[in-house]
C-alpha positions in Angstrom: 82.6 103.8 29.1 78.7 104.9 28.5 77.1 101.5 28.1 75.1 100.5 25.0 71.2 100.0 25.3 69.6 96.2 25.6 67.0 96.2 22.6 64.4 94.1 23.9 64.7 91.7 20.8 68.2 91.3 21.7 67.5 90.3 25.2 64.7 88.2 24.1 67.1 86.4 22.1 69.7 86.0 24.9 67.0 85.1 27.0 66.3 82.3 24.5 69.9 81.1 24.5 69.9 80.6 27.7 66.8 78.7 28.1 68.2 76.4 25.5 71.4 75.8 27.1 69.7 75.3 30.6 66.5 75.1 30.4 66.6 71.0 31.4 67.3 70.4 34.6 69.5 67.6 33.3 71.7 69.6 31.1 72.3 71.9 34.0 73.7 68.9 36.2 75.8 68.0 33.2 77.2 71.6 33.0 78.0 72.1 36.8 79.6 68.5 36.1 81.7 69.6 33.8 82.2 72.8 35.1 84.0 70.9 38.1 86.6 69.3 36.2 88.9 71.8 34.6 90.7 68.4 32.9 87.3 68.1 30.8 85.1 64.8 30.3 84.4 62.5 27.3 80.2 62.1 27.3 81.1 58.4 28.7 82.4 59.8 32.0 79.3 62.3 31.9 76.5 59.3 31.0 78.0 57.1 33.7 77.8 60.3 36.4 74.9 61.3 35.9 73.2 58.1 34.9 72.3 58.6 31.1 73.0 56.5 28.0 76.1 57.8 26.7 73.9 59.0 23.7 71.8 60.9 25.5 74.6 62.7 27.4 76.6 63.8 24.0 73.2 65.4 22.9 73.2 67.7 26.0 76.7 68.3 25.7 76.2 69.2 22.1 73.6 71.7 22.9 75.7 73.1 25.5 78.8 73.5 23.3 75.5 75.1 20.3 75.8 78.1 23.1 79.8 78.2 23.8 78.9 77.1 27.1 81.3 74.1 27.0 84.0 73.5 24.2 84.8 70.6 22.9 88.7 68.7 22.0 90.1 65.3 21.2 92.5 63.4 23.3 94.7 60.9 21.0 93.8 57.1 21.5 95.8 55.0 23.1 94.6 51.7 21.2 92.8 51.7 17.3 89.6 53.1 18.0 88.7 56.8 17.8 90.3 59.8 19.7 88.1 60.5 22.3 86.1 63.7 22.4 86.3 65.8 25.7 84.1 68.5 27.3 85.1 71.5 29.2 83.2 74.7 30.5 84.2 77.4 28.1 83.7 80.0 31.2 84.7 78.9 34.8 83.1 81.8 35.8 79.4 81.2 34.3 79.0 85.4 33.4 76.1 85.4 31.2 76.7 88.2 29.2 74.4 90.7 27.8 77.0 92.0 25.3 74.6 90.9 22.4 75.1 93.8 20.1 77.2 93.9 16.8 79.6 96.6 15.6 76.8 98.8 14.2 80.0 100.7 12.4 81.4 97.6 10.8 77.8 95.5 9.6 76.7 99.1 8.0 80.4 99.2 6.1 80.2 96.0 4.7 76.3 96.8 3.9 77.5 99.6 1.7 80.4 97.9 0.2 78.3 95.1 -0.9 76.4 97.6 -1.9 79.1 98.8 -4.5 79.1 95.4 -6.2 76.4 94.1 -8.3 73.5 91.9 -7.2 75.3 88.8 -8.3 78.5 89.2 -7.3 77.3 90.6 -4.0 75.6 87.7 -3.2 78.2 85.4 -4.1 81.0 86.9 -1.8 77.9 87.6 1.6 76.9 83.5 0.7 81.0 82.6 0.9 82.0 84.7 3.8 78.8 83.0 5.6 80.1 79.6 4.5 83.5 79.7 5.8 82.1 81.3 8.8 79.6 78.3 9.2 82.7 75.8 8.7 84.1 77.5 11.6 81.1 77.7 13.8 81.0 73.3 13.0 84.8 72.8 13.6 84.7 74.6 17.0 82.0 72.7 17.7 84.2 69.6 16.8 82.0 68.4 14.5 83.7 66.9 11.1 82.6 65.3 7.5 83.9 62.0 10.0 81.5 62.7 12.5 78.2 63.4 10.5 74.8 63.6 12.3 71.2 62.7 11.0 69.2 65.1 8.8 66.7 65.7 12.2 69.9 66.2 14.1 72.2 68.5 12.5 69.2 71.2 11.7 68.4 71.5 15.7 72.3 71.7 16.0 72.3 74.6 13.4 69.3 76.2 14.7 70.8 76.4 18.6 74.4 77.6 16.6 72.4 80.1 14.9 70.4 81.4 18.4 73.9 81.9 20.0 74.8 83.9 17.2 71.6 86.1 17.5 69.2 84.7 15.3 66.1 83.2 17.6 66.2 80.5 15.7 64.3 77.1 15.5 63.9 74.3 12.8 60.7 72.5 11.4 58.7 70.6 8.9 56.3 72.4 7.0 54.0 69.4 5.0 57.3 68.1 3.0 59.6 70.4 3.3 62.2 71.3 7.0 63.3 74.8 7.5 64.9 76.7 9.6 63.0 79.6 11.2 64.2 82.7 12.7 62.0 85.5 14.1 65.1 88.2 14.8 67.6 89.4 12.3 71.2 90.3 14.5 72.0 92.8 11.0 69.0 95.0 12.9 68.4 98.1 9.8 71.3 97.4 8.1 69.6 94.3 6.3 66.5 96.5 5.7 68.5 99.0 4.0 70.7 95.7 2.2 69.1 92.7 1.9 72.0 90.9 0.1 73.5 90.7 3.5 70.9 87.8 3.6 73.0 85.8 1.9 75.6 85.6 5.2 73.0 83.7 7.0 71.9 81.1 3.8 75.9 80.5 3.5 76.5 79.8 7.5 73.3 77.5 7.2 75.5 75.6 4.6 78.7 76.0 5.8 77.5 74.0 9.5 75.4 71.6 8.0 78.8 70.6 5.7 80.5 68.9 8.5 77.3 68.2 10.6 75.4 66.3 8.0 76.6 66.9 4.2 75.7 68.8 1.4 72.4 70.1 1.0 70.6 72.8 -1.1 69.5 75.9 1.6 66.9 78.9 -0.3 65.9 81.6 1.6 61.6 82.0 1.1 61.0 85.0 3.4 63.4 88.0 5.1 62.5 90.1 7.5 64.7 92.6 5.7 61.9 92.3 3.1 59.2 92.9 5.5 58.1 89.5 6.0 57.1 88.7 9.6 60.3 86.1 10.0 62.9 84.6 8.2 62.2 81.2 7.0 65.4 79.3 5.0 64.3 76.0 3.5 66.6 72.9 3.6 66.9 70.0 0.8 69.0 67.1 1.5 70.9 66.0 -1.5 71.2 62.4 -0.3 67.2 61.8 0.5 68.8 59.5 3.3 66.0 60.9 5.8 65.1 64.1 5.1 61.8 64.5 6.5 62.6 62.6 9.3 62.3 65.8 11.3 
């Protein structure tokens, strides 16, 4: 089988992913901790190995399981308190893969199909096949309305989600308002030539930050498919709890 070309913003990206995932020395001990007990660990067992706060540990096991390096279960309690959350290496074999293209076939089909619709309903169906996507992304992350983050927290969590996925993607505070910035589009042309795909990555953006945080308002202000230099999606928080807390 002839293998595919590595665009050099698609390795960029991977190479970004990566760097994310193991970039800290720390989070690297974590992983090869984890990686060596196929049974999993809770972030307890990880904090107390490695010699972290057991907060501190979940948030480099969170950015591991961001980049499906590690998944995440529950194991039912054996007293009142909560099930306990553990960690296992997603791939015992640690191949980093540089399979980073999409089904150019499949992403220009449902370009022209949306095409088909009109600009409203379009829109509507690329924002809701995004959202329940995003739910997805959040749930296999084992994240859950029970289990909500902070405003600061559950943007970086979407931003690393969204990397994995191929967007480049990092959030920020620009004067009163955060956003989530992304510098590569993984639609390539196809969002060029239909920019209502767009809408996929507004409606993932909402559909994680449901179960990581709550509801917010997400608007998209620039699109690379529109020929601005990066896509920039602005977040509102509809509680105000702390919003700019970024």
């Amino acid at each position: 089988m002839e293998n595919k070309a590595l665009k050099p913003a698609e390795f960029d990206n991977l190479v970004n992913s990566v760097t994310a995932a193991f970039g800290d020395p720390t989070r690297r001990s974590i992983y090869l901790l984890v990686h060596e007990k196929p049974d999993g660990l809770t972030a307890s067992e990880v904090a107390v190995s490695v010699g972290l706060h057991a907060n501190v540990a979940r948030h480099h096991l969170d950015k591991l399981v961001s980049g499906n390096y590690v998944e995440v279960s529950t194991k039912p309690s054996s007293g009142a308190g909560r099930p306990a959350k553990i960690y296992r290496a997603t791939d015992t074999s640690l191949r980093l893969h540089f399979d980073v293209g999409h089904n150019d076939i499949l992403v220009t089909l449902l370009g022209k199909a949306l095409n088909r619709l009109g600009d409203a309903e379009a829109t509507e169906l690329a924002e809701e096949v995004g959202l329940k996507y995003g739910k997805r992304m959040a749930e296999a992350m084992g994240h859950s309305p029970n289990n909500q983050k902070s405003f600061r927290s559950a943007l970086h969590i979407v931003a690393d989600a969204l990397s994995s996925h191929g967007f480049s993607a990092h959030a920020e505070r620009d004067g009163e308002e955060l956003r989530i910035v992304s510098g590569h589009c993984p639609f390539g042309d196809v969002a060029i030539e239909h920019p209502v795909i767009c809408a996929v990555d507004r409606g993932m953006v909402r559909g994680l930050l449901g179960p990581l945080y709550g509801e917010t308002q997400v608007a998209l202000s620039s699109s690379v498919a529109l020929g601005d230099a990066e896509c920039v999606t602005n977040i509102t928080s509809t509680t105000n709890e702390d919003a700019l807390l970024l």
